[in-house]
C-alpha positions in Angstrom: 124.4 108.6 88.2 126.8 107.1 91.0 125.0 105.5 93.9 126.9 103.8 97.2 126.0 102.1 100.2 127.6 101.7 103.7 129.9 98.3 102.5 132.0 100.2 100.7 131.0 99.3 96.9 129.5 101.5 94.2 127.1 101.5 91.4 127.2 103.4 88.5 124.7 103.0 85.3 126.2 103.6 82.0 124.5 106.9 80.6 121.7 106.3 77.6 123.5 109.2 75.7 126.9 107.0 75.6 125.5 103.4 74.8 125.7 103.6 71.7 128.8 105.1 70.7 130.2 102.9 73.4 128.6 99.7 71.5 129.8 100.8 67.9 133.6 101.0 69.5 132.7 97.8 71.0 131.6 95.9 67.6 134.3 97.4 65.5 137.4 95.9 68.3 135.0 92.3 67.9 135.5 92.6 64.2 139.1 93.3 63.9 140.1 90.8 66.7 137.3 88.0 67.0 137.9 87.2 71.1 138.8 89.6 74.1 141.8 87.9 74.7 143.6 88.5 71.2 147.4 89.5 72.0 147.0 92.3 70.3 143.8 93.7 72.2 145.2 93.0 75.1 148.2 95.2 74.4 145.7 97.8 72.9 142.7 97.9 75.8 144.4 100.2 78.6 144.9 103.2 76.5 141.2 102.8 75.1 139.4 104.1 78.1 138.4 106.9 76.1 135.4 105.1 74.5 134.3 104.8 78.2 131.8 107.7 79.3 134.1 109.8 81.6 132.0 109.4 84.8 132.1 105.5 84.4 135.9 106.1 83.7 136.7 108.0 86.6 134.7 105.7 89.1 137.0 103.2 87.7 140.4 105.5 88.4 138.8 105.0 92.1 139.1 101.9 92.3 142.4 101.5 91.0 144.6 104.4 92.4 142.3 105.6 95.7 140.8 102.1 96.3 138.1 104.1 97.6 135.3 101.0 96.7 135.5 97.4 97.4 133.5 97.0 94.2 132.0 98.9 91.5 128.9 97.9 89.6 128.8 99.3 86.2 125.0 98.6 85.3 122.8 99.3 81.9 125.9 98.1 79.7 126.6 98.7 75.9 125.9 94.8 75.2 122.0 93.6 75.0 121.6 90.4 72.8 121.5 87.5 75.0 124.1 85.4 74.5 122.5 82.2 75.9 123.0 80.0 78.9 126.3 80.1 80.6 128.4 78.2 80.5 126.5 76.2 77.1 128.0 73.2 76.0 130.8 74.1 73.3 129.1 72.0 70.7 125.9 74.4 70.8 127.6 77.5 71.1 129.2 79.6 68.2 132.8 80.2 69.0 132.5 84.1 68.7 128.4 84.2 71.2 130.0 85.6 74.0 133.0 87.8 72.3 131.3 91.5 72.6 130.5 90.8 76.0 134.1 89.6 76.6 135.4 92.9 75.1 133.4 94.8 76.7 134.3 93.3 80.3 138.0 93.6 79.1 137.3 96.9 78.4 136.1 97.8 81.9 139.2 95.3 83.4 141.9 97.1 81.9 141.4 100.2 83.3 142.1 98.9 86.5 145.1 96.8 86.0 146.5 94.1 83.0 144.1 91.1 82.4 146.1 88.1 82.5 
């Protein structure tokens, strides 16, 4: 379900049905690579907006080719383990806490452009 308001962004919740298929693509990319910005991920993440559920896909294509929002709010996300405080001291963090949330933002990024 897509909602908007008069400023020109949107918000879209990422359907129940999808979350999970959406996190097991999520967690097998974190095991192969280990960090979102892996040069090989990064050359891999735009043509994996198929593991995106299409309406969350195609409100991203707005934004990208129509600019049609000024921002999109993609709520009720794949990820749910808390990561802890940001940004944590490197010395109490694991290296690898934040890496499934990092994917999945990728993710999301790289249909509307290359992350650099």
């Amino acid at each position: 379900m897509a909602s908007f308001n008069t400023s020109g962004c949107a918000e879209i919740e990422v359907p129940i049905s999808s979350v999970s298929r959406l996190r097991a693509g999520i967690d097998e990319l974190a095991a192969a690579y280990c960090r979102a910005d892996h040069p090989e991920l990064l050359r891999l993440l735009p043509s994996l907006g198929h593991l995106l559920p299409p309406l969350v896909l195609e409100r991203l294509r707005e934004v990208r080719y129509e600019e049609k929002y000024a921002a999109l709010w993609v709520r009720s996300g794949p990820i749910a383990d808390d990561p802890g405080a940001t940004p944590a001291p490197t010395t109490t963090r694991h290296p690898g806490a934040t890496c499934r949330y990092d994917i999945w933002l990728a993710l999301l990024v790289a249909q509307l452009g290359d992350p650099i």
